[in-house]
Phi, psi and omega in degrees: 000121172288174187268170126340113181286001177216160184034226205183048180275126189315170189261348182271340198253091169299269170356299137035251133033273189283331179295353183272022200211093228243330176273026184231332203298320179300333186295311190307299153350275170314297239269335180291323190268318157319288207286265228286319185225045145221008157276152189278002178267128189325108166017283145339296180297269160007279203253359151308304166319307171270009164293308174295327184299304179344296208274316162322293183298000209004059176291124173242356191274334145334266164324327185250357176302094170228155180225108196237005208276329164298350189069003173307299204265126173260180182316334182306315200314295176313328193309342170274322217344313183296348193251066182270042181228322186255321173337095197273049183244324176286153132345127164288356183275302190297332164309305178320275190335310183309308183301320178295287177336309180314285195283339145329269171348289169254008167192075187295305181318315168280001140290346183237027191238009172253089170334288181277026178265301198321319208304299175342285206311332144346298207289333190240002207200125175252181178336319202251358160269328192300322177315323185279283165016276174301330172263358134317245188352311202293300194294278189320308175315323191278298186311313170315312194273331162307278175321318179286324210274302161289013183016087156237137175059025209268002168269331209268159202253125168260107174257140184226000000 
């Protein structure tokens, strides 16, 4: 097990972290309660998308991340999660998300230079999901990466 590069935190206190930055942490908050309880996008969609960011970051504090607790999504949802591009349990909207979340990660330029991924994406998101979409992917991707980079918490299982 590596140790953590900054501080001395426990493997569960994701949170932690972040007090060591006390006039960012609130911006972090927010823009964190904003991805999770103000966005308009549909559950399903939402975390099938950071479930790819996850797997993109290899992020485990991500990856172990579940929200099950509305009872929308039962515990089953995740088990493909890593096989979302073939996976017939998804959706085509949330395969979309997914795929956008992915490549967002991992080749933002040839995403957003891909005609026909917009064209899909058109079929399931206008403008103001693709916006949360996108401003999702931003917070996970920075957080996700933050975490890793700094190995904090990276054992621990979250259900929110």
């Amino acid at each position: 097990d590596a140790m953590a590069r900054i501080g001395n935190y426990a493997d569960d206190d994701v949170a932690g972290w972040l007090m060591g930055s006390p006039e960012m942490a609130p911006g972090f908050a927010g823009f964190s309660d904003a991805v999770y309880n103000r966005s308009r996008l549909p559950l399903g969609v939402r975390e099938l998308a950071r479930m790819a960011v996850a797997f993109a970051n290899e992020c485990s504090v991500c990856q172990n991340t579940r929200f099950v607790q509305s009872g929308e999504l039962d515990g089953d949802f995740y088990a493909e999660a890593d096989r979302w591009r073939t996976s017939a349990r998804y959706s085509e909207a949330e395969r979309t998300a997914a795929e956008f979340a992915h490549r967002f990660a991992t080749d933002h330029v040839g995403l957003r230079e891909d005609d026909e991924f917009w064209e899909r994406a058109r079929q399931h998101f206008d403008d103001g999901l693709l916006t949360d979409l996108a401003l999702s992917c931003a917070f996970w991707v920075g957080s996700g990466r933050a975490l890793r980079v700094l190995d904090v918490g990276q054992s621990c299982k979250i259900n929110l």
